[in-house]
VEXNU-195856 format. One record per residue (C-alpha): residue number from 1; x negated, y, z. Coordinates in Angstrom, 2 decimals. Layout:
BEGIN
NODE  tido       px       py       pz
NODE   NUM        X        Y        Z
...
***
This chain:
BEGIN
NODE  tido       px       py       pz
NODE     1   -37.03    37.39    15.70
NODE     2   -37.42    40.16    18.32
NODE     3   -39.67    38.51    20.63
NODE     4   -41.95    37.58    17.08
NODE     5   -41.98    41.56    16.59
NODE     6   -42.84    42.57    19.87
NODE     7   -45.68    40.04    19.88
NODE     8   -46.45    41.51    16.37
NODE     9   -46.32    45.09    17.45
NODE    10   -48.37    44.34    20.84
NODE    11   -51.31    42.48    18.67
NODE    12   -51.68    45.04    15.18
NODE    13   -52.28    48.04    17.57
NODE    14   -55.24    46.10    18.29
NODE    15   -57.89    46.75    16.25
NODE    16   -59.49    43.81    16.35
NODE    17   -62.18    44.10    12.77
NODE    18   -64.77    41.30    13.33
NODE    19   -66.87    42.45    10.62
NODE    20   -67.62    46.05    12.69
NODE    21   -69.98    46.12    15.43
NODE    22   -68.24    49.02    17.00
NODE    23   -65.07    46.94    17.53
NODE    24   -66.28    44.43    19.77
NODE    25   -64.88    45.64    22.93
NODE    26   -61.40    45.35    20.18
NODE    27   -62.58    41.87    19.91
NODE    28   -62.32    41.25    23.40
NODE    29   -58.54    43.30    23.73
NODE    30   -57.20    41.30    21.39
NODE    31   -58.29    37.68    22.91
NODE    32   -57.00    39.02    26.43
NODE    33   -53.78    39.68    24.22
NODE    34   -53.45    36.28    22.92
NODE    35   -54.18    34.91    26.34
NODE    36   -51.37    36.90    27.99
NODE    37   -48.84    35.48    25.54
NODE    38   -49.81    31.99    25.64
NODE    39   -49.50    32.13    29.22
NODE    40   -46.10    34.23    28.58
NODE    41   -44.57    30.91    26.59
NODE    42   -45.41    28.48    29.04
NODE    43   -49.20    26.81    28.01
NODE    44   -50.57    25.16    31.17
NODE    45   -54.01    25.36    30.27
NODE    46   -55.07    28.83    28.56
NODE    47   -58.93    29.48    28.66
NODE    48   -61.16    31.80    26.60
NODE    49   -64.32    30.24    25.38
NODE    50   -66.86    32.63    24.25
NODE    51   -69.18    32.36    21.38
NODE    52   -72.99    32.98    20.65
NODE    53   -71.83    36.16    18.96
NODE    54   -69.79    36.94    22.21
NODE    55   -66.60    37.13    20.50
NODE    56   -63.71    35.38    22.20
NODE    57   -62.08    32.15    21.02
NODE    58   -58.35    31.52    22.77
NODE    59   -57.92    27.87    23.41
NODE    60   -54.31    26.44    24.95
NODE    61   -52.62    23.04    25.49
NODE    62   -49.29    21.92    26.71
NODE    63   -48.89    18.28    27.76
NODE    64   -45.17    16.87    26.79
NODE    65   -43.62    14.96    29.51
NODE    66   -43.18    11.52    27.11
NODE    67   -45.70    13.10    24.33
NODE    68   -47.98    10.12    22.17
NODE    69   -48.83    12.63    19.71
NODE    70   -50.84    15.99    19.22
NODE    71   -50.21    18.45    17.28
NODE    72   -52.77    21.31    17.01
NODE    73   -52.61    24.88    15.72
NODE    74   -55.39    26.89    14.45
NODE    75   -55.08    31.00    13.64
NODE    76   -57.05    33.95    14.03
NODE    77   -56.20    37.29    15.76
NODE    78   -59.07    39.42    14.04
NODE    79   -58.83    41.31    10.89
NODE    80   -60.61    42.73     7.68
NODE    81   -61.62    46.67     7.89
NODE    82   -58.98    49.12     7.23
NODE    83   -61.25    51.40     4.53
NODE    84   -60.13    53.05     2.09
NODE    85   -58.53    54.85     5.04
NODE    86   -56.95    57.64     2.56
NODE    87   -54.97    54.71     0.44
NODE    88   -52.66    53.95     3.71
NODE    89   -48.97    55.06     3.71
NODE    90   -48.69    54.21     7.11
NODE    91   -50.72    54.06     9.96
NODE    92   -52.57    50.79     9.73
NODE    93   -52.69    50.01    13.74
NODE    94   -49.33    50.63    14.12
NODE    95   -46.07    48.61    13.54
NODE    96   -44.24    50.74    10.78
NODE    97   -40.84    49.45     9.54
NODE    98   -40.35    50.30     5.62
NODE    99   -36.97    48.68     4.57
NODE   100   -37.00    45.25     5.22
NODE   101   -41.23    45.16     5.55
NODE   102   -43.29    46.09     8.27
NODE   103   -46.52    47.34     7.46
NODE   104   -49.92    47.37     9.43
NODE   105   -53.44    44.97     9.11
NODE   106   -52.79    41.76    10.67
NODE   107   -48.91    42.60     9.69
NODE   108   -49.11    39.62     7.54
NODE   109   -52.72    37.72     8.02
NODE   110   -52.97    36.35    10.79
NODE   111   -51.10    38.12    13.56
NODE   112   -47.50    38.06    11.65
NODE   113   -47.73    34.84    10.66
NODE   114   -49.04    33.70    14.35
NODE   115   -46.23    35.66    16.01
NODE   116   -43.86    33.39    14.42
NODE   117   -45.29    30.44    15.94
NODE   118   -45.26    31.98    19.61
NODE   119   -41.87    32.91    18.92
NODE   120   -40.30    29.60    18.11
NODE   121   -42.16    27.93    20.98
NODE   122   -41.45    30.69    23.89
NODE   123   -40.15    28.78    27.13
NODE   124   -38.98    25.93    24.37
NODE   125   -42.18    23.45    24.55
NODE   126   -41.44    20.27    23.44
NODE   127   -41.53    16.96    25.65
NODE   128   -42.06    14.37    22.89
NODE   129   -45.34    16.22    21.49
NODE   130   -48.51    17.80    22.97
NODE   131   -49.19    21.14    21.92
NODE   132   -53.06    22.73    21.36
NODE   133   -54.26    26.22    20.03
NODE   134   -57.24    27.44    18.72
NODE   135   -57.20    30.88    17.98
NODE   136   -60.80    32.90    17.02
NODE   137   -61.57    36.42    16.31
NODE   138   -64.10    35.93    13.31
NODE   139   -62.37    34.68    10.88
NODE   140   -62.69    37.47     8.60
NODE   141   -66.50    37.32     9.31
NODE   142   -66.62    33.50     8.51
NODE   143   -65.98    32.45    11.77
NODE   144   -69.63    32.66    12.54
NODE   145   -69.39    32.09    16.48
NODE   146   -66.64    29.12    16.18
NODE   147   -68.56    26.31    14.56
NODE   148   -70.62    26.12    17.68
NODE   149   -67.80    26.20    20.22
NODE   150   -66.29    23.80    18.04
NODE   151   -68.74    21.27    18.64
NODE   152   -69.40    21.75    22.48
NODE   153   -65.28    21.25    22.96
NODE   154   -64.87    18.89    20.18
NODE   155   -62.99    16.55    22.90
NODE   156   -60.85    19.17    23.81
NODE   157   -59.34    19.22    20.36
NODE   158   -58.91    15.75    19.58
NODE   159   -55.38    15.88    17.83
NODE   160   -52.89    13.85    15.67
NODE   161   -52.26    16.92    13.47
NODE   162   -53.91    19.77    12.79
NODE   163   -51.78    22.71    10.65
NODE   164   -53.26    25.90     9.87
NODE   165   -50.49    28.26     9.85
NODE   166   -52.02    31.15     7.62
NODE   167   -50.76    30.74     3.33
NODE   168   -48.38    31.53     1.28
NODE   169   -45.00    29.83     0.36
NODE   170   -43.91    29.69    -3.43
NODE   171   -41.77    32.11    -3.01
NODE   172   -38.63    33.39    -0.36
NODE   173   -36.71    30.24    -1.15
NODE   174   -39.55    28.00    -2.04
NODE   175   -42.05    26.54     0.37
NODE   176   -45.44    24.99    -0.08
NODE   177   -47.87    22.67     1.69
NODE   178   -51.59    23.17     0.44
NODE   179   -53.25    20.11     0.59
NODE   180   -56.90    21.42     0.00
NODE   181   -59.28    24.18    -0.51
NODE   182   -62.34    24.68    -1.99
NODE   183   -65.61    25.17     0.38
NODE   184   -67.12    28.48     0.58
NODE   185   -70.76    29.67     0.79
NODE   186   -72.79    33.10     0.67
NODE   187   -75.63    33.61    -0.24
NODE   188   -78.13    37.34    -0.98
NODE   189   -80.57    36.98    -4.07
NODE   190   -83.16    39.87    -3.52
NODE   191   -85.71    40.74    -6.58
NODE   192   -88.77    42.90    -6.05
NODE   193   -90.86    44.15    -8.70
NODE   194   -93.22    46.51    -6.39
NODE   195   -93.95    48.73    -3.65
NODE   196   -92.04    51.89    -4.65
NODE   197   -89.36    53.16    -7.46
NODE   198   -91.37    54.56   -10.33
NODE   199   -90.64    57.38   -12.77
NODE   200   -89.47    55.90   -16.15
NODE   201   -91.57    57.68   -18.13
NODE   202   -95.16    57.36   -16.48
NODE   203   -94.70    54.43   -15.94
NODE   204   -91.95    52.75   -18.74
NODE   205   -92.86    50.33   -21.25
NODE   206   -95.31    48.90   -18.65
NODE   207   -93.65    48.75   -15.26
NODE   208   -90.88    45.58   -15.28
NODE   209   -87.49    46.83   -13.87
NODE   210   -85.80    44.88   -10.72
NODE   211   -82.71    45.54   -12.03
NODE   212   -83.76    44.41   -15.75
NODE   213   -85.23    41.47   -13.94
NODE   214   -82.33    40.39   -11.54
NODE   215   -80.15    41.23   -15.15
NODE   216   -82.20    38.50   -16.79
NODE   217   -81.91    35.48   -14.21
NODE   218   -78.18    36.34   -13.62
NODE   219   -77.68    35.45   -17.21
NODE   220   -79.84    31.99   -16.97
NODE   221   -77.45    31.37   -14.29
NODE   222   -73.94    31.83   -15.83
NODE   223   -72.53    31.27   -19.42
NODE   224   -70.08    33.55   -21.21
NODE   225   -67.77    31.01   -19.94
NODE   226   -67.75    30.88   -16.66
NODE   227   -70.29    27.74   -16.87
NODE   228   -72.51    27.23   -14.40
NODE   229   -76.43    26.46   -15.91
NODE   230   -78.40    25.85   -12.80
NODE   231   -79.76    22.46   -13.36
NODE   232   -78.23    20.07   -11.13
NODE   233   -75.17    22.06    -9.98
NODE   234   -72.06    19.51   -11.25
NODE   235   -74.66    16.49   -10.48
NODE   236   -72.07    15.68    -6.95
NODE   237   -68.79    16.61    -8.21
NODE   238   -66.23    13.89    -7.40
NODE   239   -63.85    13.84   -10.61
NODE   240   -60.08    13.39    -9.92
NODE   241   -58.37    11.15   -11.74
NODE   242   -55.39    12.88   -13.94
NODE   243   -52.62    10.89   -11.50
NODE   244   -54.62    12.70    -8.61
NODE   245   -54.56    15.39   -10.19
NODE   246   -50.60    15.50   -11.23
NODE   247   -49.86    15.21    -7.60
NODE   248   -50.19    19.01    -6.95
NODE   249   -48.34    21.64    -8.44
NODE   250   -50.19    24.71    -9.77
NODE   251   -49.17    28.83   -10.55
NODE   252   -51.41    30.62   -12.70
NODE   253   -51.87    33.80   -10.79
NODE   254   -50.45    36.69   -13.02
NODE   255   -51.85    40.20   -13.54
NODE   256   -53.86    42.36   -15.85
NODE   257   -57.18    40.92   -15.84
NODE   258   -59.71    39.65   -18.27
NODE   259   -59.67    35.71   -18.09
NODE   260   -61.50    32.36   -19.49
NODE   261   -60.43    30.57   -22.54
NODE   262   -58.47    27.94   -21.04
NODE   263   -57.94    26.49   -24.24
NODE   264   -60.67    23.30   -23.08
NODE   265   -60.35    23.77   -19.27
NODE   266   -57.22    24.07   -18.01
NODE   267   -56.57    27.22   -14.95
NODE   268   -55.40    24.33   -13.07
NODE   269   -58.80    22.43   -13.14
NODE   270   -61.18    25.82   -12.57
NODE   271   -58.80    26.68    -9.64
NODE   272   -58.71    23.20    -8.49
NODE   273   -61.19    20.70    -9.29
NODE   274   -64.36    22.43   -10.44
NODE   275   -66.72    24.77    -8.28
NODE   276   -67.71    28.56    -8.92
NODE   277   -70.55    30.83    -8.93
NODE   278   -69.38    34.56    -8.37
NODE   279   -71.31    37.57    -8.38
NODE   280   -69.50    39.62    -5.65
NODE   281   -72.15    42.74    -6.37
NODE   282   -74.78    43.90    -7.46
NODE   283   -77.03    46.83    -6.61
NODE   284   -80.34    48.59    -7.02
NODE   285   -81.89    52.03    -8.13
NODE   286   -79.67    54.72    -8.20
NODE   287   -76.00    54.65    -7.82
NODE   288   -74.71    58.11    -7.17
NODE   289   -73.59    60.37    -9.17
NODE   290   -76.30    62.16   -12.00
NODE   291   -79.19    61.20   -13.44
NODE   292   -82.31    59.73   -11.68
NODE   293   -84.90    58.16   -14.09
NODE   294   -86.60    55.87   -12.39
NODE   295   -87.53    52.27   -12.57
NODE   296   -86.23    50.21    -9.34
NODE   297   -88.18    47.78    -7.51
NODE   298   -85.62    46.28    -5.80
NODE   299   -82.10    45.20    -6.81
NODE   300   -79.52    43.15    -4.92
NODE   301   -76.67    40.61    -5.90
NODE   302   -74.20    39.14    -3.44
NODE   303   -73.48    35.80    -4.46
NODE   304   -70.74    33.10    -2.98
NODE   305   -70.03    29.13    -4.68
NODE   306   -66.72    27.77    -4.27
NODE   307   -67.24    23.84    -3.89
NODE   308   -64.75    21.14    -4.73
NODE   309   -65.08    17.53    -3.53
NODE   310   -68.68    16.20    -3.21
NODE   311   -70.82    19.26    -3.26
NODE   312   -72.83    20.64    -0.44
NODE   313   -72.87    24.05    -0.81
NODE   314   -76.04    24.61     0.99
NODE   315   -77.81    21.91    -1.30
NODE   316   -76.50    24.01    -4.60
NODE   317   -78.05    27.28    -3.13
NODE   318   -81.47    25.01    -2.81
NODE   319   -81.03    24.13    -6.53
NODE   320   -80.48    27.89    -7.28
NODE   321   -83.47    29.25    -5.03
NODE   322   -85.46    26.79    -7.00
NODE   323   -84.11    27.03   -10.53
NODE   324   -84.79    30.51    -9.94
NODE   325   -88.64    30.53    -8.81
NODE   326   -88.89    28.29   -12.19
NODE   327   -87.91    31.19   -14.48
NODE   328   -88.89    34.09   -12.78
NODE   329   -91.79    36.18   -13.83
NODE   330   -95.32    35.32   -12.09
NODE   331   -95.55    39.39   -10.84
NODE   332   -91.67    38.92    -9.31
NODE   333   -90.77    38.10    -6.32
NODE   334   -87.36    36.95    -5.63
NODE   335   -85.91    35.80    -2.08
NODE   336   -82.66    33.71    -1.51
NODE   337   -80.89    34.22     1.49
NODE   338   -77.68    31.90     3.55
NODE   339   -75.49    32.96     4.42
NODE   340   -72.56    30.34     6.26
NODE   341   -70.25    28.34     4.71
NODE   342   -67.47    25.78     4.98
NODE   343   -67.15    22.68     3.00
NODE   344   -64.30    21.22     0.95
NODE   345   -61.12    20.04     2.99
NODE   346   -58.76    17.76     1.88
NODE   347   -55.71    15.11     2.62
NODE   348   -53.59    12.96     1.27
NODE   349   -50.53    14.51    -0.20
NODE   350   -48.22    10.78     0.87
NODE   351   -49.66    10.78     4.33
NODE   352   -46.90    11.61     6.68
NODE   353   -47.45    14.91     8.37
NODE   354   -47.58    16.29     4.61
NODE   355   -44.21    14.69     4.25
NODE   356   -43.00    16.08     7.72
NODE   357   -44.50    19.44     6.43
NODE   358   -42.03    19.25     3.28
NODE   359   -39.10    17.87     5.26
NODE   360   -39.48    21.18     7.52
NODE   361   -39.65    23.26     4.62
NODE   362   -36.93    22.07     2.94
NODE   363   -34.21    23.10     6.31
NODE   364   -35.18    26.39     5.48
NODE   365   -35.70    26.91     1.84
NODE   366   -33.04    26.34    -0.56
NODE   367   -35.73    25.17    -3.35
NODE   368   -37.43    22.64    -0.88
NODE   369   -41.18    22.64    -0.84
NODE   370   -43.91    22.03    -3.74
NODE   371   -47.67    20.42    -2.92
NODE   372   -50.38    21.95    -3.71
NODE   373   -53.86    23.10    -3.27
NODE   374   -55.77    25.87    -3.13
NODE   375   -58.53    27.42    -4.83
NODE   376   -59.43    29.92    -1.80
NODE   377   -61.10    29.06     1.37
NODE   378   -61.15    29.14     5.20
NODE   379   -64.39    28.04     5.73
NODE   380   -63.72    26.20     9.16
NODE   381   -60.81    24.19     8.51
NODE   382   -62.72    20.76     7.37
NODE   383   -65.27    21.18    10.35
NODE   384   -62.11    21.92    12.56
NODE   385   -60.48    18.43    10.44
NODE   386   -63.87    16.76    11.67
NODE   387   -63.83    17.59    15.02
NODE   388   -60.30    17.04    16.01
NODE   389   -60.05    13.67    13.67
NODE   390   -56.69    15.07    13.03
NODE   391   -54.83    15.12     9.84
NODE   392   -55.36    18.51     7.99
NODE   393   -52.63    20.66     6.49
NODE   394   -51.85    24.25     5.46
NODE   395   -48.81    25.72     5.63
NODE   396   -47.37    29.23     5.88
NODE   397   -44.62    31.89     5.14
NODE   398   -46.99    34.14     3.43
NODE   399   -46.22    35.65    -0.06
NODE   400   -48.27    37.36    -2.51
NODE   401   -46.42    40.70    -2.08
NODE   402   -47.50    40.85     1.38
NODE   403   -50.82    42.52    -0.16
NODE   404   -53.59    40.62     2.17
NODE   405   -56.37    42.89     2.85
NODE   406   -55.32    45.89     0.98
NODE   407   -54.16    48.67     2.19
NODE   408   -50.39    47.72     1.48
NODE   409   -50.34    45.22     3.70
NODE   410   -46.93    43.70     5.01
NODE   411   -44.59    41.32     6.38
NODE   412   -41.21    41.20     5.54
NODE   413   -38.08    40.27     8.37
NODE   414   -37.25    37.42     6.09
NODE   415   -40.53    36.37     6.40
NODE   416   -40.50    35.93    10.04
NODE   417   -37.17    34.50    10.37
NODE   418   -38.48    31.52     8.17
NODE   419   -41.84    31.50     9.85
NODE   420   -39.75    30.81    13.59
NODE   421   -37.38    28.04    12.03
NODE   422   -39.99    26.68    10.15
NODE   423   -42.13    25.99    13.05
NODE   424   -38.98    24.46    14.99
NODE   425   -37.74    22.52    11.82
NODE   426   -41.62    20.89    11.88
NODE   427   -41.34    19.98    15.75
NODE   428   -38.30    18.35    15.39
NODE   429   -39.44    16.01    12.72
NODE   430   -42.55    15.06    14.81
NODE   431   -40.30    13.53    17.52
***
C-alpha cells in the first residue's frame, strides 16, 4: 500500500497530457519515471522504445527461473488535459488525500491503477511465470505512435496472456472481467459552401448555408432512433447468438440523461452487440456570444463509430464518405477525414485465463466476480491481442466514482489495497 502511493505520488506530479504539444518534454519525464521503477522492482530487461511521434513507450521482461508461461501487462502513464482548470478542488498534479480518496489526473486512469501492479510485484517476481510490460504515453491520444512499435517488436511480446489492467470492478466487493470492447474510429466531415461567410441578408434566400447543409446530411445519416441509415453500414455485423449473448452480465449505466426506447432493442444489445455513429461536435459560423448574421461557408462535425464483431471501421467511414458525395448538393463540397482507430477485441469467456481472472477476483471480493463486456474502447488492445498471440483480458479495480477524466478524479485506499492483492491472487493461480 505505501510503496503503491509513493509510486502514485512520484508519477501524477508528472504531467504527462499526450494530447498537448507543449508537454512533450512531460512525455519524456514520465517514461524515465516508469523506467526507474521497473528497474526499482527487479525487471532485467527495461528499455524505452521510441515512437514516430517521439513519445516514449516503456517495455520490461522478467524471465522466471522454471517459467513455461507469459504473462504480459499493458498500461499507459499519459493522461487527458486537466481544463476546466477552475472546476479542480485540488491541485490536479499533486497527490491530495480527501478522506479515504486521493485525488489528482492519472489518480485513478492509468497511473493508480498501474501503481498497484508495481506494488504487488516489488522484489517479489515470480519463478513459475515470465513477466512483460508495455507501457505507452498516448493512450489518451489513441495511441498513435504504438501501433508501429508494436509491429517492429511484435517478437518481443509474444505472450501466453495478455491483461490490460485499466476498468472498473462492479463495485468495492464485486469484481469484473470484461471480455470485449467495441472498436473505435474518428473521423472529421468538413462542408464548404464558398469562399467567404456572407451577410444573411444580401445574400439569403440565395446563398446555401454550410451549416444548413452539414444539418441536412447529418439527418440522412442518423434516425430519431439512434439507427444508423448509411447504406451498407450493418452489411458485416456478426450476430451473437442469445446463449452468447447470456454469457455476459450487463448494468445499465444510471443518470439523468435523455435515452433510446429500449422497448425493441434492449441497452444490453446497443452497448454490446451493435455499432454506433456519434456526433462528438459540431461547429461553424459564429459561436460567441451576440448576434452575427451571416451565412457560413464552412461547418465542422467530429464524428467517431463504435464497431462490434465483423466491421472494419475504416471500410464504414468509406461507405459514409461515399453515401455522402451521393446526396450532397452539386455546388457543395464535403471532405471526410481518418482519423485512427482500433478494431473489436474479444475472448472467450470459458477459456482459462478468464477463469483464473475470476478465481483472483473472488480472494478479494466478497461477491466474487461477474463477466462482462464493454461498450467503450482502447483502441490498441486487439492489435496488441494480434501481435502477442496472447489471450486478451481486461481487468481492473476501477469504479465509476473515481470520475475518469473529470475534474473529480480519484482513487480510493480501498481501491489500491484490492488492486495489490488482486494482482498477487492472479499470479498465484497462474502457477
Amino acid at each position: 500500500m505505501d510503496r503503491a502511493l509513493r509510486y502514485l505520488k512520484e508519477l501524477v506530479e508528472i504531467p504527462t497530457v499526450s494530447g498537448k504539444p507543449e508537454h512533450l518534454s512531460d512525455l519524456k519525464k514520465g517514461a524515465l519515471a516508469v523506467e526507474k521503477i521497473l528497474k526499482e522492482i527487479g525487471f532485467e530487461t527495461v528499455e524505452r522504445w521510441t515512437t514516430k511521434t517521439d513519445v516514449d513507450a516503456v517495455y520490461a521482461e522478467h524471465k522466471g527461473k522454471n517459467a513455461t508461461k507469459t504473462l504480459l501487462f499493458y498500461g499507459h502513464y499519459d493522461v487527458q488535459p486537466v481544463e476546466p482548470l477552475e472546476e479542480w478542488q485540488t491541485p490536479p498534479f499533486s497527490l491530495t488525500k480527501v478522506g479515504d480518496w486521493y485525488h489528482a489526473r492519472g489518480a485513478e486512469d492509468n497511473k493508480g491503477q498501474l501503481c498497484c501492479i508495481f506494488s504487488a510485484l516489488y522484489q517479489n517476481l515470480p519463478e513459475h511465470l515470465n513477466i512483460k510490460f508495455l507501457i505507452e504515453g498516448e493512450e489518451e491520444s489513441s495511441s498513435r505512435g504504438l501501433y508501429e512499435l508494436i509491429e517492429r517488436y511484435k517478437e518481443y511480446l509474444k505472450a501466453d496472456y495478455l491483461l490490460v489492467f485499466d476498468v472498473d470492478m462492479v463495485s468495492i466487493d464485486k469484481g469484473a472481467v470484461t471480455c470485449g470492447t467495441r472498436g473505435v474510429y474518428g473521423f472529421d466531415i468538413e462542408v464548404v459552401t464558398g469562399d467567404n461567410d456572407m451577410h444573411s441578408g444580401m445574400f439569403g434566400g440565395i446563398a446555401r448555408s454550410a451549416t444548413s447543409e452539414m444539418n441536412y446530411l447529418i439527418s440522412h445519416m442518423l434516425g430519431p432512433e439512434g439507427e444508423i441509415r448509411v447504406p451498407g453500414f450493418y452489411d458485416d455485423v456478426l450476430v451473437q447468438s442469445d446463449t452468447k449473448k447470456s454469457s455476459f452480465s450487463f448494468h445499465e449505466p444510471s443518470g439523468n440523461f435523455a435515452k433510446y426506447d429500449m422497448r425493441k432493442i434492449s441497452a444490453k444489445d446497443r452497448n454490446y452487440f451493435l455499432p454506433t455513429l456519434e456526433i462528438n461536435g459540431m461547429f461553424g459560423g459564429h459561436t460567441e456570444r451576440g448576434s452575427k448574421t451571416i451565412i457560413p461557408v464552412k461547418a465542422t462535425a467530429k464524428m467517431s463509430i463504435r464497431t462490434v464483431r465483423g466491421q472494419d471501421g475504416f471500410d464504414l467511414i468509406d461507405k459514409i464518405d461515399q453515401y455522402l458525395q451521393s446526396i450532397k448538393h452539386s455546388d457543395v463540397k464535403v471532405f471526410v477525414k481518418k482519423h485512427s482507430g482500433g478494431p473489436y477485441s474479444f475472448s472467450d469467456p470459458t477459456d482459462p485465463f478468464i477463469e483464473k481472472i475470476r478465481q483472483a477476483y473472488h480472494k478479494i471480493c466478497p461477491d466474487g466476480c461477474e463477466t462482462i463486456l464493454s461498450g467503450a474502447s482502447i483502441p490498441v488492445a486487439a492489435h496488441l491481442q494480434k501481435a502477442s498471440q496472447a489471450v486478451l483480458a481486461f481487468a481492473g479495480v476501477g469504479l465509476k466514482e473515481d470520475f475518469i477524466h473529470s475534474p473529480k478524479e480519484r482513487f480510493s485506499e480501498k481501491q489500491i489495497e484490492k488492486g495489490v492483492s488482486f494482482i498477487k491472487e492472479l499470479i498465484k493461480t497462474l502457477s
